[in-house]
C-alpha positions as CSV (number, residue, x, y, z in Angstrom):
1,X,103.3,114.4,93.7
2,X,101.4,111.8,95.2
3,X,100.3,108.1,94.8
4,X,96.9,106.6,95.8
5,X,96.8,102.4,95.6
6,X,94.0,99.8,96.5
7,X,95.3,96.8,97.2
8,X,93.2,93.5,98.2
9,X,92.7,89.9,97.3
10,X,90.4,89.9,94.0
11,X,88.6,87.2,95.6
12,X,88.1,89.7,98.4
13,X,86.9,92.5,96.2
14,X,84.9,89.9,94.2
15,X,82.3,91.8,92.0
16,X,83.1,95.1,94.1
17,X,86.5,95.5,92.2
18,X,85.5,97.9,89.6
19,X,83.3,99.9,91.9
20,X,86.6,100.2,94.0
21,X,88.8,101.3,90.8
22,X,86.0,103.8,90.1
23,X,86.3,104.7,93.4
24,X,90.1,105.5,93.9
25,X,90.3,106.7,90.3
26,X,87.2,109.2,92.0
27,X,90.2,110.0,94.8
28,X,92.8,110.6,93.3
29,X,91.3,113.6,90.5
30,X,89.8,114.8,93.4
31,X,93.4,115.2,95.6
32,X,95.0,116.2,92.0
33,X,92.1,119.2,92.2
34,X,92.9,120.3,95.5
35,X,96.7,120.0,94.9
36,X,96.3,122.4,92.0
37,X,94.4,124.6,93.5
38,X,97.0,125.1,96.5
39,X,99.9,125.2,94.4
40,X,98.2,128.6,92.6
């Protein structure tokens, strides 16, 4: 099992804050993949 987080100031972010959720959402099916695929 495993966790992946973004955390930052939204005023940081600004108008890049749903390009980053997009982003780590991206990550973390991609780790879930490999996890799979090791555990077989």
């Amino acid at each position: 099992m495993a966790a992946v987080n973004i955390t930052a100031p939204k005023t940081r972010l600004g108008d890049r804050l749903d390009a980053a959720g997009r982003f780590v959402a991206n990550a973390a099916q991609q780790l879930t993949k490999r996890l799979a695929n090791e555990l077989q």
